[in-house]
C-alpha positions in Angstrom: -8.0 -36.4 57.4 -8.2 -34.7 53.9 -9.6 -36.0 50.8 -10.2 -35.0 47.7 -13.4 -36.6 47.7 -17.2 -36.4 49.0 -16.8 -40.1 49.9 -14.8 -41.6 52.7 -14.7 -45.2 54.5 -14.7 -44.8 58.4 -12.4 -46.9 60.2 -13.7 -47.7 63.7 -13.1 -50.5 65.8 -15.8 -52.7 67.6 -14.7 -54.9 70.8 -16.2 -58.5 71.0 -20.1 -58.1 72.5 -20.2 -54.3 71.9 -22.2 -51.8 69.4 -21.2 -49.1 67.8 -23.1 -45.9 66.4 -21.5 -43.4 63.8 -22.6 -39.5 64.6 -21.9 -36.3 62.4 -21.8 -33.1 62.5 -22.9 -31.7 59.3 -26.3 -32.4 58.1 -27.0 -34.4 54.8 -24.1 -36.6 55.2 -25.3 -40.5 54.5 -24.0 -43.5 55.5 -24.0 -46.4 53.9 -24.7 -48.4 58.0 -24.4 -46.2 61.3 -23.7 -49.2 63.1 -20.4 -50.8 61.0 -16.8 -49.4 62.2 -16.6 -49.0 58.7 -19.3 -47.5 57.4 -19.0 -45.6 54.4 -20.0 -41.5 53.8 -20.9 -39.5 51.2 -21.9 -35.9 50.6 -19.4 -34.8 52.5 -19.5 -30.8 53.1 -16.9 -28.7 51.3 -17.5 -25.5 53.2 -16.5 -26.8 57.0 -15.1 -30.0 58.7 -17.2 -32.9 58.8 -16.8 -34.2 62.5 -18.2 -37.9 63.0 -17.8 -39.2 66.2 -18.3 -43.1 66.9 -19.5 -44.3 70.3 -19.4 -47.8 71.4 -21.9 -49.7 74.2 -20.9 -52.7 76.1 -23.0 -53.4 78.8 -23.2 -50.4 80.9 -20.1 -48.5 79.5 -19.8 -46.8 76.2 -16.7 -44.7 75.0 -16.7 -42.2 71.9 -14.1 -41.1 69.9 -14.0 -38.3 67.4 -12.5 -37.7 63.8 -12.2 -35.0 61.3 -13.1 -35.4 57.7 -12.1 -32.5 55.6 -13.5 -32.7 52.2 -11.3 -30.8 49.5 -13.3 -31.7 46.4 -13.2 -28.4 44.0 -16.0 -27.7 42.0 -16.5 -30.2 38.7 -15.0 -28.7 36.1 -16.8 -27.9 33.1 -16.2 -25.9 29.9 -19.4 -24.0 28.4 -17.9 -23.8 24.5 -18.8 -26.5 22.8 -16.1 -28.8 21.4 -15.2 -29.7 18.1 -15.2 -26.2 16.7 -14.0 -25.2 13.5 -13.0 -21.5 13.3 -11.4 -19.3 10.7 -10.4 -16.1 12.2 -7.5 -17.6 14.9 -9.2 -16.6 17.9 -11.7 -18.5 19.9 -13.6 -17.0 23.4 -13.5 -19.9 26.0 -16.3 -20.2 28.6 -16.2 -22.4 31.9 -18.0 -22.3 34.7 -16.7 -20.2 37.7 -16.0 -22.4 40.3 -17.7 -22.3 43.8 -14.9 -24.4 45.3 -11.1 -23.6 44.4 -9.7 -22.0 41.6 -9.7 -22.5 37.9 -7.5 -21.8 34.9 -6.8 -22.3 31.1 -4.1 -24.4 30.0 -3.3 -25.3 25.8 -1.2 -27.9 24.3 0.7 -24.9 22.1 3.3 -22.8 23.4 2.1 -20.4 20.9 -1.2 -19.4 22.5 -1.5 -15.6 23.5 -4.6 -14.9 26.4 -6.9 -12.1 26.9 -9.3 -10.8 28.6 -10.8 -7.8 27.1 -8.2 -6.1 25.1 -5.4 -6.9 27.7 -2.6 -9.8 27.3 -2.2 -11.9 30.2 -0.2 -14.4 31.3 -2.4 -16.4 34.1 -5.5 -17.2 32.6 -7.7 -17.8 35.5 -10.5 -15.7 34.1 -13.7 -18.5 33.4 -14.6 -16.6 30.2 -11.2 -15.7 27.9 -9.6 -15.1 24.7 -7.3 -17.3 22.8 -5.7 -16.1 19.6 -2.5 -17.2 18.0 -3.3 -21.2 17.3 -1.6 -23.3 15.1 -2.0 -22.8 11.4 -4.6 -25.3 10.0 -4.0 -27.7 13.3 -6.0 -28.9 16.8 -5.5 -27.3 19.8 -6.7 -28.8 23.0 -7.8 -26.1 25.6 -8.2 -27.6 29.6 -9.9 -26.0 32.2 -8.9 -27.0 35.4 -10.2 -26.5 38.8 -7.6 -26.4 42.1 -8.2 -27.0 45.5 -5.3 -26.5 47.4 -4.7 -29.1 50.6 -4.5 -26.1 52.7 -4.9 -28.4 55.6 -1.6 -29.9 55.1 1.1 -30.0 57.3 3.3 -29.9 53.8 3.1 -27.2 51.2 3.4 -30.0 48.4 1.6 -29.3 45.4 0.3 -32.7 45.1 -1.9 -33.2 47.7 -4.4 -30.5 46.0 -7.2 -31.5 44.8 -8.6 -31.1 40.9 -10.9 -31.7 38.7 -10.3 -30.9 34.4 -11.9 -31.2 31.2 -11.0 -30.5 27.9 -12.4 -29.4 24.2 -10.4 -29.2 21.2 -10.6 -26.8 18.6 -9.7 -27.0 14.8 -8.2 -23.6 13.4 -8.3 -23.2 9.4 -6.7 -19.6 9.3 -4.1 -19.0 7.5 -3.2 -15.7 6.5 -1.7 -14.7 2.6 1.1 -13.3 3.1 4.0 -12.0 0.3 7.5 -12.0 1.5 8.9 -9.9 -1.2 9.3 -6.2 -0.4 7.1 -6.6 2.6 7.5 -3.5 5.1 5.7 -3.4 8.2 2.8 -1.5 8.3 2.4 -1.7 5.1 -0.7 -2.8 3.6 0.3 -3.8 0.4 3.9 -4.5 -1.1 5.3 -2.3 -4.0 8.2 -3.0 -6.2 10.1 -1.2 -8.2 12.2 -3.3 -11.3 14.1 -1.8 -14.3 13.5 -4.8 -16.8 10.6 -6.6 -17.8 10.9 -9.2 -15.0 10.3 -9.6 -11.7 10.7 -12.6 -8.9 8.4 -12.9 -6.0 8.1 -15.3 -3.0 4.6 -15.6 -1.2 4.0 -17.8 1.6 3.3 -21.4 0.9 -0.2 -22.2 1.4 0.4 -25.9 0.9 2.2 -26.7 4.0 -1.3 -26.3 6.3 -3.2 -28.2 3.5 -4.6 -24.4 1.8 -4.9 -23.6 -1.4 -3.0 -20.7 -3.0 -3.3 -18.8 -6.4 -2.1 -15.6 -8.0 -3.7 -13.2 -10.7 -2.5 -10.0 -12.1 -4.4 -6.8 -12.9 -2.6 -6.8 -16.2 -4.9 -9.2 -18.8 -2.4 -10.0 -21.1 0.1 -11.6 -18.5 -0.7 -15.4 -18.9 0.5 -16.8 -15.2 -1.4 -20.5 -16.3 1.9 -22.1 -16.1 3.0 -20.7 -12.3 -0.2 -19.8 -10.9 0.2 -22.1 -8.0 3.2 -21.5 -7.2 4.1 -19.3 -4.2 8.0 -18.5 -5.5 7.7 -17.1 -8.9 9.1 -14.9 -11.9 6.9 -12.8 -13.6 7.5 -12.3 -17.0 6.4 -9.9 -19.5 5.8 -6.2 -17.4 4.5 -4.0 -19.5 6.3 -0.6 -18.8 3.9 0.6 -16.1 2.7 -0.7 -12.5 1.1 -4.2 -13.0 -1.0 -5.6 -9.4 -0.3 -8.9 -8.7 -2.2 -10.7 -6.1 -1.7 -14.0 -4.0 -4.8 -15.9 -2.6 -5.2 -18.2 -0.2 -8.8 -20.8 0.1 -8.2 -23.1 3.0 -11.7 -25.5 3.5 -14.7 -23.1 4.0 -13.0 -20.4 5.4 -13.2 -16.7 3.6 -10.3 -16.1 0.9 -7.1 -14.8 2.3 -5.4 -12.0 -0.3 -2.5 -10.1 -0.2 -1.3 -7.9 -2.6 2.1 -6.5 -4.8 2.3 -3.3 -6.8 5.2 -4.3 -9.2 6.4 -1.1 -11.3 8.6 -1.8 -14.7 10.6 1.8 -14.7 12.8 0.3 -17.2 14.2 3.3 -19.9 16.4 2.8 -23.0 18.8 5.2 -24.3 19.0 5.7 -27.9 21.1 8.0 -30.2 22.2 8.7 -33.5 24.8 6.7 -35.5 28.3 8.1 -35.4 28.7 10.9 -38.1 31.7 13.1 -39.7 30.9 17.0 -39.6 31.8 19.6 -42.2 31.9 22.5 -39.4 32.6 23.2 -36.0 28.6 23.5 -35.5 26.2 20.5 -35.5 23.6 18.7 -33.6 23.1 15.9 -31.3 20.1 13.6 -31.9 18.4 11.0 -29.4 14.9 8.9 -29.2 12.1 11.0 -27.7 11.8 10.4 -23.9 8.3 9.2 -22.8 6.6 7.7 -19.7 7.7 11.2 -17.9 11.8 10.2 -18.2 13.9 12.7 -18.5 17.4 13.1 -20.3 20.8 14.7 -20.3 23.2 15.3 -22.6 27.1 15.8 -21.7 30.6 15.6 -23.7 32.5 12.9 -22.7 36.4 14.2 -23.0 39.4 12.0 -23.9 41.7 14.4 -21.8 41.5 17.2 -19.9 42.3 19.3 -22.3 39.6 18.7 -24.8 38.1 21.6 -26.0 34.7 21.8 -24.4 31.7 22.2 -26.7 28.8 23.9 -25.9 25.8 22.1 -25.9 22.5 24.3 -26.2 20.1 22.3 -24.7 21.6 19.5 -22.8 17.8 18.3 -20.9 16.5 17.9 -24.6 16.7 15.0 -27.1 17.4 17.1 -30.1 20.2 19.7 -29.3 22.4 21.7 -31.4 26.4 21.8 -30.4 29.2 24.4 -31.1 32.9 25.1 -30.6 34.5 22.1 -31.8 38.2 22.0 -33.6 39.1 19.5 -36.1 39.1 16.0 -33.8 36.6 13.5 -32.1 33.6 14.6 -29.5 32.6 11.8 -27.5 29.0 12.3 -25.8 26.8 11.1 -23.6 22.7 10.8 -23.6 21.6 9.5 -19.7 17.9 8.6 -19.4 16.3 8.4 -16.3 13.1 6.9 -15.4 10.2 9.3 -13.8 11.0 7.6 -10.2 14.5 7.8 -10.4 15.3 4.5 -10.0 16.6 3.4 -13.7 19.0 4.8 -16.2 20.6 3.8 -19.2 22.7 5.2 -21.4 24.3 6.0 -25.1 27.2 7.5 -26.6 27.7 8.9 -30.3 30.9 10.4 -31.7 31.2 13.2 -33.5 34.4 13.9 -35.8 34.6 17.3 -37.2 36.6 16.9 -40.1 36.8 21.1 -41.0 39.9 22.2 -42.1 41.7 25.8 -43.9 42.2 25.9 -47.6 45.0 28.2 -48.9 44.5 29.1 -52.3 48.4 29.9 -52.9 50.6 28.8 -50.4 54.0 29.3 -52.4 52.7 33.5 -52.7 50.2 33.5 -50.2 48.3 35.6 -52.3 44.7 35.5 -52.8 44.9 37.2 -56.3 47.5 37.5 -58.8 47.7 39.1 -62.3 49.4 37.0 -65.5 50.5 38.5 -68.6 49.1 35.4 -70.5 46.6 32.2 -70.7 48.7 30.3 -68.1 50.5 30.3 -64.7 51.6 27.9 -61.9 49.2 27.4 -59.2 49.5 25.4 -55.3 46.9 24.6 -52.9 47.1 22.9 -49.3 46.9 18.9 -50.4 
C-alpha cells in the first residue's frame, strides 16, 4: 500500500476469544495500540518499506500475516524568500529548500515569467535557488514551490497518485520602465529627431495604466510644457532652430525615477530673395538672405523652354552673385537652401527682365553723322 502520508490506519482482523499484536520493521514507528486490528501509525519511514506484520493467539495457535506500507510523503515544502516583497528592478531571486524526498520546482501565475539560473534561460525551473525577471508591470505575482513524489510503486504511470507538498509567496513588482515610442531604434540609447518646422509630435508610454506617474522637461528654458507635461502623446511647440532634449519620467511609489530621453533637431531653413526687378543690361546680379546655422545655397536659371539663352551665373554656392549673357526677355531663377544635415530645403524664385535694347540714331540714312547747309534738317530714331 502507498500513501502519501506518515500516518496510516491498520486494518487487521481479530476472531472471537483471540489477541492480536502489531509488529514493524522499521524502528521509530508508533502506534497509537499494538493490540487493536486497527491501530493507527505514524512516522512512517520514507527511505524503505515499512513492513508490519500482525499475529493473532487463540489458545495454543497463532497465525501472522504481513503488509507493506510504503510512505511517499515528499519533503514539506518551504520557500526561504520572504513574502510580501516589494521590488523595483523586475527581477526577484527565489529560495526554497532542496528537498530530501522528491523533487521540487517553480511554478508563477504569469505566462510572462522568464527563469534563470546564473546567466542561463531555462525552461524547467527545478533549481531550489532561481531567477525570475519579466513580472507584470506594477501587479502581484504568486510564485509556488512544489515538491513531487512520484508513486513509483504504482502499477499505473498516472500522474495523480504522486505525492506533493506546495507553498506559495507573492510578490508586488513596481517597475515600470520610461519608454518613448517615437523614433525609437533598437539599441539605441536615446531617440533623436530630426523636424523641419518649429513643431514636433511625440508619444511616450503611458505611465498611468500601472498606477505611475509620468512627466516631461526640456533642456530648452524657454519652452513652457505646463499645459502638456503629463501627458505621454504630445506636440511640442516652439523649437528654437537647434537640437532641444526632451525628456519623459516615470515615479511609480518609492521606486527610483525611470527616464528616457529624445534629441529633437529643428533643421528648418527659409529661402529668401530679392523682389523682381527690370535690368538696363545684359549684366546684373542675383541677391538672397545670408545663409546661417551652416546651410548652404544654390543658385540656378530656371528656363521657360529649351531654348532660353543660358546665363552665366558667377557664383552659384553664394547668396550674392553677379549674372551675364542675357538678351532682351525674362530670367527665371532659383535660390535652394539646404539645412547643415541635409534633411530640409526650401526655396525662392526672382525674375529678372532685361529690358536692353539698340538705338539707331538715323534709321531713314543709317548714318551716324550728316552735314546740313543750314540751322535745320529732318531727323528719325527707333520709337
Amino acid at each position: 500500500i502507498t500513501d502519501c502520508s506518515d500516518t496510516y490506519t491498520l486494518q487487521g482482523s481479530l476472531p472471537d476469544g483471540a489477541t492480536g499484536q502489531w509488529n514493524c520493521s522499521v524502528e521509530g514507528v508508533e502506534f497509537s495500540d499494538l493490540n487493536d486490528p486497527n491501530a493507527v501509525v505514524s512516522n512512517l519511514s520514507n527511505s524503505q518499506d515499512n513492513i508490519f506484520t500482525w499475529t493473532v493467539t487463540k489458545g495454543s495457535c497463532t497465525a501472522s500475516a504481513d503488509v507493506i506500507i510504503r510512505n511517499n510523503t515528499p519533503s514539506k515544502a518551504r520557500i526561504n524568500t520572504a513574502d510580501g516583497q516589494t521590488i523595483c528592478d523586475n527581477k526577484i531571486t527565489l529560495t526554497a529548500e532542496q528537498p530530501i524526498y522528491g523533487t521540487g520546482e517553480w511554478s508563477a501565475d504569469a505566462s510572462s515569467i522568464k527563469w534563470y539560473e546564473g546567466n542561463v534561460q531555462v525552461d524547467d525551473p527545478t533549481n531550489s535557488q532561481i531567477t525570475a525577471t519579466d513580472m507584470r508591470p506594477n501587479n502581484d505575482t504568486k510564485f509556488t514551490w512544489t515538491v513531487t513524489k512520484p508513486n513509483k510503486f504504482s502499477a499505473e504511470d498516472n500522474a495523480s497518485k504522486n505525492c506533493v507538498s506546495t507553498t506559495s509567496i507573492t510578490i508586488s513588482n513596481l517597475y515600470y520602465e520610461a519608454e518613448i515610442f517615437t523614433a525609437k531604434e533598437e539599441g539605441k540609447a536615446r531617440q533623436e529627431l530630426s523636424v523641419c518646422e518649429d513643431h514636433a509630435s511625440v508619444e511616450a508610454k503611458d505611465a498611468t495604466i500601472y498606477g505611475a506617474k509620468g512627466w516631461w522637461t526640456a533642456s530648452d528654458p524657454n519652452l513652457d510644457l505646463t499645459a502638456i507635461s503629463d501627458k505621454p502623446e504630445v506636440t511640442f511647440t516652439g523649437l528654437a532652430n537647434t537640437t532641444t532634449t526632451f525628456t519623459w519620467h516615470v515615479q511609480n511609489g518609492g521606486c527610483d525615477e525611470k527616464t528616457a530621453t529624445i534629441d529633437i533637431t529643428n533643421s528648418a531653413v527659409k529661402a529668401e530673395v530679392m523682389d523682381d526687378k527690370v535690368a538696363c543690361a545684359h549684366n546684373d546680379e542675383l541677391l538672397a538672405s545670408a545663409l546661417n546655422n551652416g546651410a548652404t545655397g544654390k543658385w540656378a536659371q530656371e528656363k521657360s523652354t529649351d531654348d532660353e539663352v543660358t546665363v552665366a551665373i558667377a557664383s552659384p554656392n553664394n547668396y550674392k552673385t553677379a549674372i551675364s549673357g542675357m538678351t532682351s526677355g525674362s530670367y527665371k531663377f532659383s535660390w535652394t537652401v539646404t539645412s547643415q544635415d541635409g534633411r530640409c530645403e526650401d526655396k525662392a524664385f526672382v525674375t529678372i527682365t532685361d529690358n536692353t535694347f539698340k538705338v539707331d540714331a538715323d534709321l531713314s540714312t543709317n548714318e551716324s553723322y550728316r552735314y546740313v547747309c543750314g540751322t535745320e534738317t529732318d531727323l528719325e530714331a527707333q520709337a
